[in-house]
N, C-alpha and C positions, 0 to 999 in steps of 0.2 A: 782152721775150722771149716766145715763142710757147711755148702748155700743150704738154702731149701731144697732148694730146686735136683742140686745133688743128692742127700736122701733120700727124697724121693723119687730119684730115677735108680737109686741103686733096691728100692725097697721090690717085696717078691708082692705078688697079688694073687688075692683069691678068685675066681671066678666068680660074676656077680650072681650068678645061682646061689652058689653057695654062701655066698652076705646074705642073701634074701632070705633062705631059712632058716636065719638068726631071728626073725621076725616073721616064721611060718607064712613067709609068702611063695606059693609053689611055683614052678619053672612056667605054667603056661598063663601067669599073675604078670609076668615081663615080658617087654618086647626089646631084645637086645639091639645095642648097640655099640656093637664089637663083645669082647671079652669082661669090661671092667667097669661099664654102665651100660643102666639098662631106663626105661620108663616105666612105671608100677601102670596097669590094663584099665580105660576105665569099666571094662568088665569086672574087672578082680575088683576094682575101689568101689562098683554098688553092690560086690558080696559082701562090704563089712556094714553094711546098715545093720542097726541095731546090736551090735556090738560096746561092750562098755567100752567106758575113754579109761586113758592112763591121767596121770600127773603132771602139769603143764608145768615147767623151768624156764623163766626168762634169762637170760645172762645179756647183762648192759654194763657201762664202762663212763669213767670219769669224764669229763672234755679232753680230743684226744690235745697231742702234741706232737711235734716233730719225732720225739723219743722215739713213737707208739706203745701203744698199749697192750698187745695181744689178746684183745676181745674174742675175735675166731678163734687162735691158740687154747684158746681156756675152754672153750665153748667144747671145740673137738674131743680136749684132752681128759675134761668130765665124762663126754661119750664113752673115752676107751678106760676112765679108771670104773666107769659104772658094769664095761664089760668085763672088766679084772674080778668085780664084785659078783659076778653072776647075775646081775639085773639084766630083764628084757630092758633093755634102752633104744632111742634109736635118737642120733641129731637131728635139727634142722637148719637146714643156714639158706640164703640167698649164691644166688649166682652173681658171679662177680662180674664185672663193668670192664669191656677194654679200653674206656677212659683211662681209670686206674691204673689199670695195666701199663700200658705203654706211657701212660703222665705221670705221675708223682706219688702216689700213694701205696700202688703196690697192688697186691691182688688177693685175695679173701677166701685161701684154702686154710687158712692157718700158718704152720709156723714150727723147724725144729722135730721134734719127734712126734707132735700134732697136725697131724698135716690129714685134708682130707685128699686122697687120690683118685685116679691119674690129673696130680696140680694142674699139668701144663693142660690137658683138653681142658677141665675145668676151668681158668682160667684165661684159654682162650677160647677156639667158638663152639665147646661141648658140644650140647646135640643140638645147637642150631637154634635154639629157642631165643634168644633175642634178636638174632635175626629175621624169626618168625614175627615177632612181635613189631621189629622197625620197618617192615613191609605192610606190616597188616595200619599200623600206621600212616607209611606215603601212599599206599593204596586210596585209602579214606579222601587225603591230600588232592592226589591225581583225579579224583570221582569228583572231588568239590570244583577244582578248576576246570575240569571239563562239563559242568554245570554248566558253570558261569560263559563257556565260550559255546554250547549247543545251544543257549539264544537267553539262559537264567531265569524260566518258567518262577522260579523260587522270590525269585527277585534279589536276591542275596545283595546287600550290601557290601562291596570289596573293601571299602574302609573298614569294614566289622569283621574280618574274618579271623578268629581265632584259634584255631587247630594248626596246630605249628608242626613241620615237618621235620623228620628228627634220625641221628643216628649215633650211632653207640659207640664213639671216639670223642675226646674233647677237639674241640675246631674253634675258636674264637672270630675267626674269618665268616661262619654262618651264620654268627648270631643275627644278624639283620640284612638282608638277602632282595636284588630287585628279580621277578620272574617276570617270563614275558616276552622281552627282549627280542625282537626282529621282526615279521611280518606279522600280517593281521591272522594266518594261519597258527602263529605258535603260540597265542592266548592271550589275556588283559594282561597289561602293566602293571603291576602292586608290590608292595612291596611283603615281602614274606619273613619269616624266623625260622630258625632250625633250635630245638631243645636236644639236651642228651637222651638218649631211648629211655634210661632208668627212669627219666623225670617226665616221659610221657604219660598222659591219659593212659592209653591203651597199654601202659606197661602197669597202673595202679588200678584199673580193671580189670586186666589179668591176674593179679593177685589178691583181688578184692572178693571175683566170682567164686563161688561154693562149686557149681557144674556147668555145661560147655547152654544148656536153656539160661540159664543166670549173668554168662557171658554175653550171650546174644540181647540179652533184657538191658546188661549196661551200655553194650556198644551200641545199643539202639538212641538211648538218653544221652548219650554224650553230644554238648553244643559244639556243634565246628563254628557256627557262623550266626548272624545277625541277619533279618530281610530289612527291606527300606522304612518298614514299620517302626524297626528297634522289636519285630519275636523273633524267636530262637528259634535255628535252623541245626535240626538233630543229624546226625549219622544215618540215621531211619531216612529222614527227610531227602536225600541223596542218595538211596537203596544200597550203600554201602556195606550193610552188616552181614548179609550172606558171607558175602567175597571174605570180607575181614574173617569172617570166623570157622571159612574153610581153611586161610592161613593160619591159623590157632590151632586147627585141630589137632596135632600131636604135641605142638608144645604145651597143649595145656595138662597135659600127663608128667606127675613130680615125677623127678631124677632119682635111681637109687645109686652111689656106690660105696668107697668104702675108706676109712680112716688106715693108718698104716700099721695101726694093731688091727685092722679086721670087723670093727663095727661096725653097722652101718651108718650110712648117713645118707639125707633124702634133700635133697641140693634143688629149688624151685622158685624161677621169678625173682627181681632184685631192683627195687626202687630204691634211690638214693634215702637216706635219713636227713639231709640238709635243705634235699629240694622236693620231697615227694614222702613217703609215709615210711617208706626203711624196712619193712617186714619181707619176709618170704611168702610166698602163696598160701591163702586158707583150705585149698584143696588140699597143699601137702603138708600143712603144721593139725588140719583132721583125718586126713588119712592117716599119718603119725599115731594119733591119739587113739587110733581103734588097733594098731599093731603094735603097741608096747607101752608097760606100766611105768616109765618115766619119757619124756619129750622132753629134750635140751635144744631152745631153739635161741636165739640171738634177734637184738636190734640195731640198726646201726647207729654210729657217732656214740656220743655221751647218753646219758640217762634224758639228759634234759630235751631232746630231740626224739632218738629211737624207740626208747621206754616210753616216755608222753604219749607217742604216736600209737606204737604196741596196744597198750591200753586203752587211749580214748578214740583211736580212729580202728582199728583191727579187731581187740577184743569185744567193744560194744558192737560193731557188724556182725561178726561172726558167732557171737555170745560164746566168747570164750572165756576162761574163769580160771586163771593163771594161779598156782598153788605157790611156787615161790620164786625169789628174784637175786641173781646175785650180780656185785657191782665189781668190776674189775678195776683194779688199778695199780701203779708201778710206785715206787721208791723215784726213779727219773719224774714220771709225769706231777708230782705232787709238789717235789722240786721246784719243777718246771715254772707250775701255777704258783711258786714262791719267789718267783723272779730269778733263778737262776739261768743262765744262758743254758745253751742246746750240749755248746762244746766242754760247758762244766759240771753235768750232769752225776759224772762217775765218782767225781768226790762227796766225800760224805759232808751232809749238812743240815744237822738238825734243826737248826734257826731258819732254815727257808722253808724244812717240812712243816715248822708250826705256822709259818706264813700261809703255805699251801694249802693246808690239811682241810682249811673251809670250803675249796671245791670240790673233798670229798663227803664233806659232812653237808653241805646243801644237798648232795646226792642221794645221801640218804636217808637225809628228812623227807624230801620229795617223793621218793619210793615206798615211804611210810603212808604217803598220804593217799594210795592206791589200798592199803588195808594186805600187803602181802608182805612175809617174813622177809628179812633183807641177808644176806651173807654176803660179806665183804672175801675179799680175795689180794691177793698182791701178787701177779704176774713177778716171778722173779729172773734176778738178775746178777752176775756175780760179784758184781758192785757194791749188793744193798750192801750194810754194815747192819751187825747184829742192833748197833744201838737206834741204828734206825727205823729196824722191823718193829723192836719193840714199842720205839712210840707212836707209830701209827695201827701198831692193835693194840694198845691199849686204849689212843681213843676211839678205833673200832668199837670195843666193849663197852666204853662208857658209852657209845649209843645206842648199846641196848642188842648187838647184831654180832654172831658167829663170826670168827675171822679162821681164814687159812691160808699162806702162802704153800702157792700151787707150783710145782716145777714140770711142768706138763712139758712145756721147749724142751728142757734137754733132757727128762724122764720118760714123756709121753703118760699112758694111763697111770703108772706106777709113781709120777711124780703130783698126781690131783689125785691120791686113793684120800686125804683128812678131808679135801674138799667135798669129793663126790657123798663122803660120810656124812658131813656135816649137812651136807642139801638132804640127805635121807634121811637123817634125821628131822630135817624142818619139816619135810613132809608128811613123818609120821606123828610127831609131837607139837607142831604150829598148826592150827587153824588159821588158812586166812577167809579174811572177810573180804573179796575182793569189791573196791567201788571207784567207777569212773572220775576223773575231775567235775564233771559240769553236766548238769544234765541237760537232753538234747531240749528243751523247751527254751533255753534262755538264747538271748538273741545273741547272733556271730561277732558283731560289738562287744558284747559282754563277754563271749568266750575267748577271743584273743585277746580282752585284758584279765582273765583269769587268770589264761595260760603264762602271762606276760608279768602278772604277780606274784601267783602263785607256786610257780618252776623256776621260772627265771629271777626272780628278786627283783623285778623293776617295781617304778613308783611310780608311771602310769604308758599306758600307751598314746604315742602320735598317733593317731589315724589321718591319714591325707584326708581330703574332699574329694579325691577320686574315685579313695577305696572306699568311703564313706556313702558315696552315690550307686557304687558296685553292688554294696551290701545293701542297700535300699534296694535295689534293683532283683537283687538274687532271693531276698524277703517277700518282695511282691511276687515273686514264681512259683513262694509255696513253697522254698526251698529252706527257710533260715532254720529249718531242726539240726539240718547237716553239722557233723563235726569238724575242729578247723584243723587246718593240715598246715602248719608254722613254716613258713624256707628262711632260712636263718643258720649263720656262720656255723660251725660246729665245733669252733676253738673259743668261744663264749659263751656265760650265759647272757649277755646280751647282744645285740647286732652288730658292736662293732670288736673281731678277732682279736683287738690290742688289749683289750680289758681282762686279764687273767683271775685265776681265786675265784670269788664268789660276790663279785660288782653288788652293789646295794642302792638304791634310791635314783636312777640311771632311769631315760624314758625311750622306751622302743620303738621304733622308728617303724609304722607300716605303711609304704609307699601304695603297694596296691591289693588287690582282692580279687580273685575271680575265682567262678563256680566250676569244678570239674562235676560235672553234672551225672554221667556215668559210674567215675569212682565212687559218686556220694558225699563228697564232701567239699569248702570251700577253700581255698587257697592264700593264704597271706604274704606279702613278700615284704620282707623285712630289710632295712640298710640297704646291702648293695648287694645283696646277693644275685647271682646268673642262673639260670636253668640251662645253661652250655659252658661248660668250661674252657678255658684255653690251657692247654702247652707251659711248661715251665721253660725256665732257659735252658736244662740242661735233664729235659723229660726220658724216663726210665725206657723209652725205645730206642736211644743212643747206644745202650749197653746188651740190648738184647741181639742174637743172630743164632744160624743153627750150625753145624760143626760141621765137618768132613763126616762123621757116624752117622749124621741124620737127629744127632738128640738137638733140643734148642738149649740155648743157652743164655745167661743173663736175666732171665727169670725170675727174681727173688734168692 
């Protein structure tokens, strides 16, 4: 059987011109980069003001598993059976993490005959934009410490400083970092952090801002630091945000290229779902919306993270108003959450599926509670057994939600054509009534144990006295309207990853709080979660190398 990676280095490609006038966007709307992506103009993106919007499609996924899920796969593979249908369609997905990449996970073009192209730039450093982003980041870093060592007019507190400096590979060695180190020339002593770039500030401001004034408006608001006061010392504060948002300027232009049947897809910006809010750019999921009558865009992780987020942190900013939702999940993954091991997956087993089947049914009660149509999905696999498709859509229907087993992997569009059908129909036959969890007036206390009840099944939240005096603190700045942005495991619904199914009466553990003040929202950290990952013992860069030809290899 042929990798991904294989596929798609054997697949032909169009020119990204020619993707682009899939979606009437003309040759001098791009600014190429190379043959096979390009950036849509922000010239061309303020020709479409006042243009009507298309159709908003979320596609989210059960808690993943070892198995995976094919979240992206499906997501693509809707794309290409909606261009089988003759729909204007166009994806949206995130840019993938070389965390990922090179650690454990994998990388987030999709998957099999779903795939969006060229994988390999894609998945490694495309057109540069998160590296724009982790510059634009230590820039800020470097501005603040060279503050503190021109004489600290600001008076900045070194114990308070908050703006963590950050890069886009997992390192476990940076989490907690002394700078400073040798003469009175090379700066204060203190001690410092590195986050992953996904999980930075200025990577959930970048994807938060509508246009590059709106960019400038939050990179101005974002707290780096404390003075000796205990006020907040903004990005503004340190004249940092020019600089910063000269390094932004082209990355903040969405991505176009192209699925391996030829669709398009508009690839922008990639915050973690675990540690950071999970969506793609609102620049490129509105751009999207004024170039074609259906948008398939994805969240990341589970519903219970991604979706959450999608909805109460993305769509209440951006007042966007999602038409419908579908939930991905596998025959393994459901297993999975039924206690069967990783390695005995392939065997058929109905008795584990009735055990599992509640972490897809808490999935789609919760989905429900957004007020949008749900279609269930089952990523397949040559595994499933007939007897087992059939009892997980049968309980699909009894709750009330469209089911389709998609073979998009080793079909592509021609294997999600019942899917892509049944989403168009929801959309021309469902009303939704779309509504947030919580509204912005109730206090951040009260919304992380909504979120903590309500999604996740818990039976109440821990709050430390930490986070408790955070949110005291962040409420007296005028700030508690803010929406909460959850960091929590992705392989539960509650904080601790061993808890499988659909845990009940469990209490959430939130160790701290703080305000990303720029993004807009405040921060909860739940169990034990890291905003820097480390390295596995046996991390997916082991495997990778490039050949005698020049192609890379070990890539998915």
């Amino acid at each position: 059987m042929k990798t991904d990676i294989e596929i798609a280095q054997e697949a032909t490609l169009l020119h990204i011109k020619d993707v682009a006038k899939k979606l009437d966007i003309p040759e001098d709307g791009l600014e190429f980069y190379g043959k096979y992506k390009a950036k849509i103009s922000d010239e061309y993106i303020r020709s479409l003001t006042g243009r009507p919007e298309g159709k908003l499609v979320l596609v989210t996924a059960v808690n993943p598993t070892p198995a995976g899920e094919g979240k992206t796969t499906q997501t693509i593979g809707i794309g290409e059976a909606m261009g089988r249908l003759n729909k204007k369609a166009v994806t949206v997905l995130r840019e993938p993490s070389l965390g990922p990449c090179f650690g454990i996970k994998g990388g987030a073009a999709g998957g099999g005959m779903a795939q969006a192209v060229p994988m390999e730039d894609l998945n490694l450093h495309f057109t540069g934009d998160f590296h724009a982003i982790t510059y634009a980041n230590n820039l800020c870093a470097a501005l603040l410490d060279n503050h503190i060592q021109q004489g600290n007019e600001l008076r900045i507190d070194t114990r308070r400083i908050v703006l963590k400096r950050c890069l886009d590979l997992n390192d476990r060695a940076l989490r907690n970092v002394v700078i400073g180190l040798g003469s009175k020339a090379d700066g204060f002593v203190r001690e410092d952090h590195f986050t992953i770039t996904v999980a930075s500030e200025v990577m959930a401001v970048f994807c938060l801002a509508s246009d590059m004034d709106d960019l400038k408006r939050r990179l101005s608001e974002m707290i780096v630091a404390y003075d000796l006061d205990g006020n907040k010392v903004t990005a503004s504060d340190i004249k940092a945000v020019g600089a910063m948002a000269a390094l932004l300027k082209d990355a903040i232009k969405p991505n176009l290229i192209q699925t391996l049947e030829h669709t398009p897809v508009i690839v922008h910006g990639g915050p973690f779902a675990n540690i950071a809010h999970g969506c793609n750019s609102v620049i490129a999921t509105k751009t999207a919306l004024k170039l074609a009558d259906i948008v398939i865009t994805e969240a990341g992780f589970g519903a219970d993270l991604g979706a959450e987020k999608f909805f109460d942190i993305k769509c209440r900013m951006a007042g966007l108003v999602p038409s419908a939702a579908v939930l991905v999940a596998t025959v393994r993954a459901i297993k999975y959450h039924g206690g069967v091991p990783k390695d005995e997956l392939k065997d058929p087993d109905v008795e584990a599926l009735k055990r599992g089947i509640v972490n897809l049914g808490r999935h789609i009660d919760n989905l429900k509670k957004y007020g949008v149509p749900v279609i269930v999905t089952l990523n397949a696999f040559d595994t499933d057994s007939e007897e087992e498709k059939a009892f997980i859509s049968d309980f699909v229907k009894k709750k009330g939600c469209e089911f389709s087993y998609s073979k998009a992997w080793g079909e592509g569009g021609e294997g999600a054509l019942d899917l892509a059908e049944k989403i168009i129909n929801a959309l021309d036959e469902e009303k939704a009534d779309f509504k947030v969890l919580y509204p912005d007036e109730m206090s951040i206390k009260e919304k992380i144990e909504t979120i903590a009840r309500e999604i996740y099944g818990a039976k109440n939240a821990d709050i430390s006295a930490k986070a408790l005096r955070e949110i005291e603190a962040i409420e007296k700045m005028g700030c508690g309207s803010v929406p909460v942005c959850m960091a929590k495991t992705q392989y539960s619904f509650s904080d601790d990853p061993s808890l499988l199914g659909a845990p009940e009466g469990f209490t959430l553990r939130v160790r701290d709080v703080y305000l990303s003040a720029g993004a807009g929202f405040a921060v909860a950290l739940t169990g034990d979660i890291m905003t820097m990952p480390g390295l596995s013992k046996n991390p997916a860069a082991y495997d990778i190398n490039v050949g005698d030809d020049g192609k890379i290899r070990g890539l998915f």
